[in-house]
Structures are given as structure tokens and as C-alpha cells.
C-alpha positions, 0 to 999 in steps of 0.5 A: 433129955434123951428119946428114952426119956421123952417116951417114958414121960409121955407114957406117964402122961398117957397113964394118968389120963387113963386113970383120970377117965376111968375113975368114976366111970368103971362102969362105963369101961365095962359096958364098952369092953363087954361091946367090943368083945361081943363085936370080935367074937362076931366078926371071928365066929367065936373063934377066939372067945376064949381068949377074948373073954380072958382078956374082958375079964382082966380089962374090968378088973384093970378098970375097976382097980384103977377105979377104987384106987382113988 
């Protein structure tokens, strides 16, 4: 098995261990990432609140997506 090969598989891992976590727990996810935003638009002034915001938006959706899923 190549070096290309192990990463792939540990990706894999790592993917299905997000998703194990996530499952159930959406609301959780979005709790945090909600706080983790609000802390970079803190620290930057709302410099980039905008980008910060997208990038809320989609990591809920990823959660819940990942949380329907199953």
C-alpha cells in the first residue's frame, strides 16, 4: 500500500468519525460553530463577518445534512 493510499484511508476514517459524532448531536455543532464565529468576528472587529457568516451557514448545513443522512 502506497503513501497516497494510507492518507486516502485515514481520511476515510477521520470522515466516518465526523459523521459518527455529528449524528444526533446537530444542534451541538451549531451551538459551537455559532461561538466560534461570533469569537473570530471579536477578535477581527467584523472585519470579515461576512465571510464568517457564509462559512456558519454552510458548516450547519453540513451538520445537519450529515445529521439526516442517518
Amino acid at each position: 500500500m502506497g503513501l497516497f493510499d494510507e492518507i486516502k484511508d485515514k481520511a476515510e476514517e477521520l470522515k466516518d468519525k465526523a459523521v459518527e459524532l455529528v449524528q444526533g448531536n446537530s444542534d451541538k455543532v451549531d451551538e459551537a460553530v455559532e461561538k466560534a464565529g461570533d469569537l473570530i468576528d471579536e477578535k477581527t472587529g467584523g472585519q470579515f463577518s461576512d465571510k464568517v457568516d457564509m462559512a456558519q451557514e454552510k458548516a450547519k448545513e453540513v451538520a445537519d445534512d450529515l445529521d439526516q443522512a442517518n
